[in-house]
C-alpha positions as CSV (number, residue, x, y, z in Angstrom):
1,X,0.6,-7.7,3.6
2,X,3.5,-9.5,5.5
3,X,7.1,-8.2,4.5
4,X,7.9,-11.3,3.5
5,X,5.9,-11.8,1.3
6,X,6.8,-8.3,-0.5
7,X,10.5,-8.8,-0.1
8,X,10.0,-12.2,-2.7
9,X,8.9,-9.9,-4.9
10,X,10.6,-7.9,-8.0
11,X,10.6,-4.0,-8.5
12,X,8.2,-4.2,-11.2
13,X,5.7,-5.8,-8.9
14,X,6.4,-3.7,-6.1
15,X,5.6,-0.6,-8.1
16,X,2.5,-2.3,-9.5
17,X,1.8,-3.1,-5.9
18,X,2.3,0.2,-4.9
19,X,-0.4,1.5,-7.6
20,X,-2.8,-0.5,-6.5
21,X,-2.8,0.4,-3.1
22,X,-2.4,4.3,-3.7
23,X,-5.2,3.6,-5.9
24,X,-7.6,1.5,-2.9
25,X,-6.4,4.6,-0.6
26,X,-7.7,6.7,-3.1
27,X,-11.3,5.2,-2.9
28,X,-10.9,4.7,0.9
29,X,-10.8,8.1,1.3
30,X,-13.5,9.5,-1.1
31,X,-15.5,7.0,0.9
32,X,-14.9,8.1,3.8
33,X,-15.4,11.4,3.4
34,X,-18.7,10.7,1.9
35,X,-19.5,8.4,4.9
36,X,-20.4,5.2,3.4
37,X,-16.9,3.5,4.7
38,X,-17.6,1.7,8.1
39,X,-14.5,0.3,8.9
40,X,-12.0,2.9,9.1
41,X,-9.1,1.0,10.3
42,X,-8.5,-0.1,6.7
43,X,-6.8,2.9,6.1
44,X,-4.3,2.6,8.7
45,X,-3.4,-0.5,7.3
46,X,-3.4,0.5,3.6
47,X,-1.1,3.3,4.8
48,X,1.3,0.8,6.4
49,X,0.9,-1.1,3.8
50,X,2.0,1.6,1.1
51,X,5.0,2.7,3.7
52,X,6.4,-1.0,3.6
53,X,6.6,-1.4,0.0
54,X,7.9,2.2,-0.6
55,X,10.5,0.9,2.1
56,X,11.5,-2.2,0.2
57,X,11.4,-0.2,-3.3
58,X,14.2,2.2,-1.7
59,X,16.5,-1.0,-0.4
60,X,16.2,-2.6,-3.7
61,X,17.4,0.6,-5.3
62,X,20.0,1.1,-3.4
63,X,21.4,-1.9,-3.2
C-alpha cells in the first residue's frame, strides 16, 4: 500500500484498514508457524503496511 493512497482516506477507513491487516498478519503468522506459508516476505510488508496506517491514524488525530 502506497501512502498516498492511505492519506486519501478517512479515519474510519483507516481503522477498518488497520483490522484487516492485523487480521491477514494474524493468519500470516499461524501459517507460518505451521509451515505452509512460502513467501515470507509478505510479512514484512504487512508489518509496514500496518506501521504506515497507524502513522497516518496518529497525524489525523492530532491534527
Amino acid at each position: 500500500m502506497k501512502a498516498s493512497e492511505l492519506r486519501a482516506m478517512s479515519g474510519d477507513d483507516l481503522g477498518k484498514t488497520l483490522l484487516t491487516l492485523r487480521e491477514a498478519q494474524f493468519k500470516m503468522r499461524m501459517q507460518k508457524a505451521t509451515g505452509e506459508l512460502g513467501q515470507t516476505h509478505f510479512l514484512q510488508q504487512n508489518q509496514r503496511d500496518i506501521a504506515r496506517v497507524k502513522t497516518l491514524l496518529t497525524e489525523k488525530a492530532g491534527g
